[in-house]
Every structure is written in C-alpha cells, then in structure tokens.
C-alpha positions in Angstrom: 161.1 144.8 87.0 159.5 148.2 87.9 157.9 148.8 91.1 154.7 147.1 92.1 151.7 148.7 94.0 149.2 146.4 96.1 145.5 147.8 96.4 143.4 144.7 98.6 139.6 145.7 98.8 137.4 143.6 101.1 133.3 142.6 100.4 132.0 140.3 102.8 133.6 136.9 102.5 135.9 138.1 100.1 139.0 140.0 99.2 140.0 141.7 95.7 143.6 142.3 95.0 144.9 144.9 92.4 148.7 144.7 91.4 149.9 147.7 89.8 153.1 148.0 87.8 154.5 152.2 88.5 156.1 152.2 85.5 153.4 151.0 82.9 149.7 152.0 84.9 149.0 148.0 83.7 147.0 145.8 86.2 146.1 142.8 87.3 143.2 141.6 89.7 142.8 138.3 91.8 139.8 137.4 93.4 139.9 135.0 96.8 138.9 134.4 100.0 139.3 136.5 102.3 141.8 134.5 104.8 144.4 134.0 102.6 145.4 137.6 101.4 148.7 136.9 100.8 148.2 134.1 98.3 146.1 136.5 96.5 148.8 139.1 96.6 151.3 136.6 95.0 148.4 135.4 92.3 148.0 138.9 91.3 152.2 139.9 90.8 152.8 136.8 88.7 149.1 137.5 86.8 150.9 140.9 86.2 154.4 139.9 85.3 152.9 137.8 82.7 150.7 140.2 81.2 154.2 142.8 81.1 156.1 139.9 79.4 153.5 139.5 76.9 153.7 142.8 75.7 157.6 142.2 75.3 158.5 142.1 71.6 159.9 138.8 71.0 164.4 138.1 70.9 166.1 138.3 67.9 168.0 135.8 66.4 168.8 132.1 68.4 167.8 129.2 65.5 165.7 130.7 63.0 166.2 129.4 59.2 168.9 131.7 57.0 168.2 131.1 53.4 
C-alpha cells in the first residue's frame, strides 16, 4: 500500500480525522471524540484501505463456470 497522510482538525469536543492515500489523492474522514485520536486515526486508514480495494478490478479466474 502507498503512503498514508494524517490531517486531525479539532472543534470543540471533537476531533476530525482525514487519511490520505499519496499515491491516489483518495480520502477518508472519521469523526470522534476528541480523547481518543488514535482510534480515530486507525478508523480512518482501514475506512481508506477499503475504499482503495473497492476500486480494485476484481481476480481473474479461481472457480468460475467453463462451458
């Protein structure tokens, strides 16, 4: 996986974190309290890693039906 940016903005009582992949510009927020910043840091990478494997086209081959 490509290099990940963290951007955490705090407002009031709560903090927003922004994960960034450096390869694709494609993000992913998480919204949280603001005394448990690294939580939100993890919810944001796997928020982001999941939106990156979505946009993988999908394996070849492995079981599909030959006629």
């Amino acid at each position: 996986m490509a290099e990940i940016y963290i951007e955490l903005q705090r407002n009031g009582a709560y903090l927003k974190c922004t994960a960034t992949c450096a390869e694709t510009g494609e993000e992913a927020v998480a919204v949280g309290p603001v005394n448990d910043p690294e939580g939100l840091k993890r919810l944001a990478v796997l928020k982001l890693r999941n939106r990156l494997e979505a946009r993988r086209p999908p394996k070849l081959g492995g079981g599909g039906i030959v006629v």
